[in-house]
N, C-alpha and C positions, 0 to 999 in steps of 0.2 A: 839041280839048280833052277829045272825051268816050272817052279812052284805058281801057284794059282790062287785067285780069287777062292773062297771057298765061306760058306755062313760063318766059320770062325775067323776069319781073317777079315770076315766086312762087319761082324760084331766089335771086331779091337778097335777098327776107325772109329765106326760109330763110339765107342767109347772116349778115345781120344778127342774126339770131335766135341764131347760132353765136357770135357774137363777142360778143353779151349774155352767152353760158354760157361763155366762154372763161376764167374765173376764177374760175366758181359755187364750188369746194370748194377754192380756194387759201389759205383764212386760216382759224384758227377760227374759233365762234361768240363773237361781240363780245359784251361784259355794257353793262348791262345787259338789254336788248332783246334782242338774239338766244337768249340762255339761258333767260329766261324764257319769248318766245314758242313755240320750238321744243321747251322743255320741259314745257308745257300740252301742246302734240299728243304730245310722248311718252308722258305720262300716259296724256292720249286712246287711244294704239294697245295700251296695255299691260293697260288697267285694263277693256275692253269699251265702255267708255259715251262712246259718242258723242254721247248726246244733249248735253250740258252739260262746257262748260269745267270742268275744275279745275287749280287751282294746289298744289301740295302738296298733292295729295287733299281740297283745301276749292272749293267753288263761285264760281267767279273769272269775273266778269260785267262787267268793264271792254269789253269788245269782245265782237262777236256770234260765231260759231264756223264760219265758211266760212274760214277761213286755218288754222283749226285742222283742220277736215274736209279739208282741200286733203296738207297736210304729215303727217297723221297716216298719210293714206295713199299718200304717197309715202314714210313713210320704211318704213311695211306692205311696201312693194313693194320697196324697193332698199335697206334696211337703214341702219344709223344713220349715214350721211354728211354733212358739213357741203354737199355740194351738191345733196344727195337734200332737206334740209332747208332751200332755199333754191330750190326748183320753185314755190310761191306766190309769190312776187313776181317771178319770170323769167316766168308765167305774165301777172301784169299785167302786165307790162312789153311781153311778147307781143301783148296786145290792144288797147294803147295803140297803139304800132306799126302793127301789122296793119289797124287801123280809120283813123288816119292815113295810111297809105300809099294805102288804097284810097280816100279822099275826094280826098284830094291828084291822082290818078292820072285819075278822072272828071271832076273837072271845071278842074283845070289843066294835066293832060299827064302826062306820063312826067318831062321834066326836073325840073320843081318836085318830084312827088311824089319823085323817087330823091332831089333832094339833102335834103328834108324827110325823108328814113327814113336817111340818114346823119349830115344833123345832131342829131338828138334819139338817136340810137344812140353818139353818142359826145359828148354832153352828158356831162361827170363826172359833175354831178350825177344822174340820168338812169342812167347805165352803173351809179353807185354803186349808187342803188335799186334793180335790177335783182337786187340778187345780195345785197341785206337783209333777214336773213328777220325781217321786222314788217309790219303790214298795210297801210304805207301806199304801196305799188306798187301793191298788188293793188287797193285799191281808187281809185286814180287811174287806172288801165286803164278800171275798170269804168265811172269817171265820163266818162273819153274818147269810152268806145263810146258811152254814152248820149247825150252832148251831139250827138256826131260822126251816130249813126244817126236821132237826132230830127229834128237840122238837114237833113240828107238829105230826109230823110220828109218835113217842112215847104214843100221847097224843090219834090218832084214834086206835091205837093199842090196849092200854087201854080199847077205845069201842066197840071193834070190826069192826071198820071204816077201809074202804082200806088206807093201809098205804105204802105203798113197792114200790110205782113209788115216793113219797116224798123219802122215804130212799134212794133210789138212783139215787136222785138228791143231796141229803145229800155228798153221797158218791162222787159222782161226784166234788161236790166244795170243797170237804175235798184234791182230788186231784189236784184240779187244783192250792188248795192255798199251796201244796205242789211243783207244779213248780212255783208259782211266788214268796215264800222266804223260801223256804227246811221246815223242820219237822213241824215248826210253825203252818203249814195252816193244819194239822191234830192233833194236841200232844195239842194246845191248847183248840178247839173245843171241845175233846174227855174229858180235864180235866173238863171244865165243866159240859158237860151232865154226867160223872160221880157225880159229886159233886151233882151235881141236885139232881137226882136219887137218891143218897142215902139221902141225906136233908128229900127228902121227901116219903122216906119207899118205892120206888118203884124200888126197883132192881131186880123183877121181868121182868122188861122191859127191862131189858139189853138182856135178849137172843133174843128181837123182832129188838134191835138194831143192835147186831153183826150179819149179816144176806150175807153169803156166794157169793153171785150174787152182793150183793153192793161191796164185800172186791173185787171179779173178777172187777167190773168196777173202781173200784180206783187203782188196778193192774197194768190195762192195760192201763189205763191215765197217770198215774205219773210214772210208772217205765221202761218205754223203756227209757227217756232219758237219767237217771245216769247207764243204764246199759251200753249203748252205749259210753259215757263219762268212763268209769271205759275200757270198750276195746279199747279205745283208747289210753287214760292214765290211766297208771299203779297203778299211785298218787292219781288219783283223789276223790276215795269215803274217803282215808285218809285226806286228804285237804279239801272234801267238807263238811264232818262230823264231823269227828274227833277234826280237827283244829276250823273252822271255825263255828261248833254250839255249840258240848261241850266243847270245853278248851275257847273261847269267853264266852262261861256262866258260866263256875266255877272258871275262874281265874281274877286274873287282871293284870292290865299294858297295857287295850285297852283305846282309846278317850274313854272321857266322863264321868269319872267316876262321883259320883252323892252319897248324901246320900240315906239310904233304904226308907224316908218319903217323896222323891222329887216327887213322880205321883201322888198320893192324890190335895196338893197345886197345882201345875200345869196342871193339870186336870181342876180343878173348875177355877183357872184364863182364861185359854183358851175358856171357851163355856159361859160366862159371854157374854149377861146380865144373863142367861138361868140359872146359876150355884143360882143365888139370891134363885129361888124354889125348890131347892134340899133337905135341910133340914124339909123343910114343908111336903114334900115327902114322904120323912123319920117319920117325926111324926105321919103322916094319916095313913101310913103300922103299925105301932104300934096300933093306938087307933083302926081303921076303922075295921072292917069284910069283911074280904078280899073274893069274892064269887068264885075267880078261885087262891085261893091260892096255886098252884103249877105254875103256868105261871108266876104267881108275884114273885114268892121267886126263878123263874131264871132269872130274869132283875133286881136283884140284887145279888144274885151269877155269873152271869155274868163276870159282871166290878170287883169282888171283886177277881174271879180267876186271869183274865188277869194281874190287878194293879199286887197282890201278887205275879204272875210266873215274872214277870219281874223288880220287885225291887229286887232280890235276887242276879243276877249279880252287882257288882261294877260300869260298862259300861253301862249309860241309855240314849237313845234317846227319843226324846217327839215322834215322830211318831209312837214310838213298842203300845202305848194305845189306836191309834186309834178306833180299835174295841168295845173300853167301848160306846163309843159315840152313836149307833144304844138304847141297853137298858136304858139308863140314859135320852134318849131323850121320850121312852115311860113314863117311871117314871114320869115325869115330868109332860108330857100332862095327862097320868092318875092321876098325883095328883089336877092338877088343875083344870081337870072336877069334881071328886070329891067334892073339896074344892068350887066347884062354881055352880054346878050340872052340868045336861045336855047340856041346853044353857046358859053356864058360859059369863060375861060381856065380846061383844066382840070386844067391842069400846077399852077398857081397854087390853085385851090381842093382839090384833090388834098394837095398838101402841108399846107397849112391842116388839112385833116381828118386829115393822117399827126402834124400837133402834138397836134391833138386827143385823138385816140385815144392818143399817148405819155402826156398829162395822166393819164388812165383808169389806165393800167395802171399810169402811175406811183402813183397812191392805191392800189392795192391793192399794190405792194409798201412805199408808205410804211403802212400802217396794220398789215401782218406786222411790220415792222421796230418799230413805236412801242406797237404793242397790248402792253401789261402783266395786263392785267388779265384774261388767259383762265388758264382752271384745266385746260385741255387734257393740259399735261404736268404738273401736277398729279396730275390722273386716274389717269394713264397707271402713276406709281410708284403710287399706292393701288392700282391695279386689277391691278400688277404682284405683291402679298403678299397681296390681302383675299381671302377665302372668300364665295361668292356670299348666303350665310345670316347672315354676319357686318353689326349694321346699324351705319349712318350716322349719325351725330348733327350736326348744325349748330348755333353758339352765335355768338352777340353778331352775324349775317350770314345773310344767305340766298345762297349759291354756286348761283345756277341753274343755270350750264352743268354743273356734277357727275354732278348725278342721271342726266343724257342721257350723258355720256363714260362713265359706269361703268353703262351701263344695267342703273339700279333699279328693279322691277316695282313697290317701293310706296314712300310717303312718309316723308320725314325728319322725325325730332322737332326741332322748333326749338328751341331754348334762347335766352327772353332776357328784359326786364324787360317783361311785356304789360301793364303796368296802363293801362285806357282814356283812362287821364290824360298816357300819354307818346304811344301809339300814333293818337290823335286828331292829333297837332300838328303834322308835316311831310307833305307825299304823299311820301310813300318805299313801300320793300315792307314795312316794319313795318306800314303804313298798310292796307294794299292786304290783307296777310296778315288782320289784325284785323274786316275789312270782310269779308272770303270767310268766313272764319270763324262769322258775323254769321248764313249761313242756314244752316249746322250746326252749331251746339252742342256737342253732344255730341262730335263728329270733332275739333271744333277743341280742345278739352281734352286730347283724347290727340295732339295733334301741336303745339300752343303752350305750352309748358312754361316754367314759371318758369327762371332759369338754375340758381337755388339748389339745383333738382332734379338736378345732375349724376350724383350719385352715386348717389340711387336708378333713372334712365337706366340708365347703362353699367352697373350691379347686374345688371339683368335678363337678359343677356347674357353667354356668356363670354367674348366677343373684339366688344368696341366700337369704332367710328371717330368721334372727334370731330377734327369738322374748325371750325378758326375764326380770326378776324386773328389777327396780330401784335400781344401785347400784353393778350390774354386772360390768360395765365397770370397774370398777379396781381391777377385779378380773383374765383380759383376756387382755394380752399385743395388741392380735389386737385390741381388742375392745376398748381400751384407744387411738386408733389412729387416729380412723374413726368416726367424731361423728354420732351419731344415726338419722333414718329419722324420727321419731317419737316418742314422748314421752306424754304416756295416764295415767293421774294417778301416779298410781307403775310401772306401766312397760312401757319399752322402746322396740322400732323395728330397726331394722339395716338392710338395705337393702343393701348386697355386693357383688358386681363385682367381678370377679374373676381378671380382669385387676386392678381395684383398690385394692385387697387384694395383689397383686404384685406389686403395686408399694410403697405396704408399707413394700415391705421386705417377703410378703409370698409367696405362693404356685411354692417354689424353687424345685418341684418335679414335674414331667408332671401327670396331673390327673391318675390315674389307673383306668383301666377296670378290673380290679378284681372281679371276680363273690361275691366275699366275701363281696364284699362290696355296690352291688346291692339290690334295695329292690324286695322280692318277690312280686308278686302278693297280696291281703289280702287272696285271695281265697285259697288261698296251704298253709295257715299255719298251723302247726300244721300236 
């Protein structure tokens, strides 16, 4: 059982690894998710400042900045590609893998661990977030490693086995998945190796867990940068805590609400065909004699903590379960070696995985065929007539993926109605915008713009790009006057002269050089 590393076993990952990236840059960046998050790290590569997120050049504190630091400098290094842009979560996805195949591989064999790095590599769901650039891969990798190197570390402990360079690599990914989505990447790991532990009468182990030199190295990983964020802004461990993980988990009135039974169903649809032997799974844990029944009974406490911590909000995302996906994929392979012995029919499960893997690729060419909502070829005709100097305007919308296709060094003016009394009331990016905005002042005034200001906007300019839905123009006396150069979809582009906005009656004021009304650099803000 106690099987190894060996050039055939690190050629399957690597293969596996291949067939995670075999569609990284085959579709655009999705909205809203992919445009926004990928266009925070673009900011990030353009503007210098790594220390701190921004969204539109305003300080954007929803998530910590390892997915940003990850992508900003992959796309530093390989240029603005939707697959160069999609390396942070192929990167989770990697150490989910990676950290499952080698636990898998020590202490059940070779066979269990290959078909466990085949089943969860061709989970749709799974293969999907592999190649989604948002942080919820990245940080269900991290949560893998930590659970997977703990449990490890627990188990030689136990024997008197060295354990303490596992524990802090434990500790290490418990950090890191605490900068890539705040308390998650530690609060969940820890709930289940508690749970474990006690499950199985071994809380004795906890004092080999909690172990002073790992708590220093996740210290000194995760906490210099909300310390440095809290000396900056005064706000911010209120907003990045306070707001944004406990009152987001105990209240409601955020997107998404969901009944408490929706991860369970949605679960087992997504990693279908794979989901078919799950209950059989379940049967053999019942009847079979389980020979390492404490490893088995955490790949099923597992998935059961994550589902349960996270139906208990109102607000559900199908991305917060990724993590069940690493344990349900051994299950499975352990049940069907079981169920079929060592060399289980492999003609038969072979094909299985050849349905699987079509499931995959067929989402990603249904999501090209069905996706409307990318501004890619959008872009393409603006970036095919604009002049690099010539700026952007956005109204009544925020086009994330834009400012990335037409890589813009600075921020767009938004045009729209911001009074605190509309922008308080749904979580949308109106919400999200007004809230960044919150610890600059000053920046956010010159970039959140009444809509009424169009005219003095596009004024200051000779050649403007307002881009915005369908249906704007009779919302905006100039814009009803001048028809639009382009019309994609939903949205419309208006390409305006500052001599044609005057001869429709506008810019009856000589432009101002008003520092007020200049954009900063991205680098000074904040």
């Amino acid at each position: 059982m106690n099987a190894g590393w060996n050039r055939k076993e690190a050629g399957l990952f690597l293969l596996a690894l291949a067939w995670l990236a075999l569609t990284l840059g085959a579709r655009p960046l999705a909205l809203p998710d992919e445009g926004r998050y990928v266009g925070v790290a673009w900011e990030m590569l353009n503007s210098g400042n790594w220390l701190y997120p921004t969204l539109n050049g305003l300080p954007f504190f929803h998530k910590p900045p390892l997915f940003y630091w990850i992508t900003a400098a992959s796309l530093g290094t390989f240029g603005m590609h939707e697959w160069a842009a999609r390396l942070a979560p192929l990167l989770g996805a990697a150490i989910a893998a990676f950290t499952l195949y080698g636990f898998a591989l020590r202490h059940k064999g070779t066979t269990v661990a290959r078909w466990s790095l085949l089943i969860l590599v061709t989970q749709p769901f799974f293969f999907g977030g592999a190649q989604f650039a948002n942080l919820d891969m990245l940080v269900a990798g991290l949560i893998a490693a930590t659970i997977l190197l703990a449990a490890e570390a627990a188990l030689n402990a136990e024997k008197n086995l060295p354990y303490k360079g596992l524990l802090a690599g434990a500790y290490l990914a418990a950090a890191l998945g605490v900068l890539a989505k705040g308390l998650i990447g530690a609060v969940l790991p820890g709930l289940v190796l508690v749970v474990w532990l006690v499950w199985n009468r071994r809380l004795t182990l906890m004092r080999s867990l909690v172990w002073l030199p790992g708590l220093a190295v996740f210290l000194l990983v995760a906490a210099p940068w909300f310390v440095a964020m809290q000396l900056r802004f005064s706000d911010f461990l209120n907003y990045f805590f306070v707001y944004n993980h406990f009152q987001r988990f105990a209240e409601g009135g955020f997107n998404n609400p969901l009944p408490f039974w929706f991860y369970p169903p949605a679960i087992l649809l997504l990693i279908l065909p794979w989901s078919w032997w799950l209950p059989a799974a379940w049967k053999r844990t019942r009847l079979a004699v389980e020979m390492k029944p404490t490893i088995h009974s955490l790949m099923w406490i597992w998935p059961a903590v994550i589902v349960g911590f996270f139906s208990i909000p109102s607000s559900k995302l199908v991305g917060y379960v990724l993590p069940v996906l690493p344990p349900l994929a051994y299950l499975i392979a352990e049940g069907l070696v079981r169920k079929r012995g060592d060399a289980p029919n492999l003609r038969f499960l072979k094909g299985f995985a050849l349905v699987a893997g079509t499931v995959c690729l067929s989402a990603i060419v249904a999501s090209n065929l069905f996706n409307h909502k990318t501004n890619r070829q959008l872009s393409s005709l603006i970036a095919a007539q604009r002049k690099s100097n010539e700026p952007v305007v956005f109204m009544w919308d925020q086009f994330f993926d834009i400012p990335v296709y037409l890589g813009l060094k600075t921020p767009v003016k938004i045009l729209d109605d911001w009074d605190p009394a509309n922008t308080s009331r749904s979580d949308n990016w109106r919400k999200a915008m007004a809230e960044a905005g919150q610890f600059d002042p000053d920046r956010a005034r010159q970039l959140l713009i009444d809509h009424t200001q169009l005219e003095r906007v596009v004024c200051k300019a000779a050649v403007s790009w307002v881009v915005a839905p369908k249906g704007t123009e009779g919302t905006d006396l100039l814009l009803k006057q001048i028809p639009p150069l382009l019309v994609h979809q939903s949205t419309m582009v208006w390409r305006l002269t500052r001599s044609e906005v005057s001869s429709s009656g506008g810019c009856r004021q000589t432009p101002s050089d008003d520092s007020a009304d200049k954009l900063l650099p991205l680098r000074t803000a904040g």
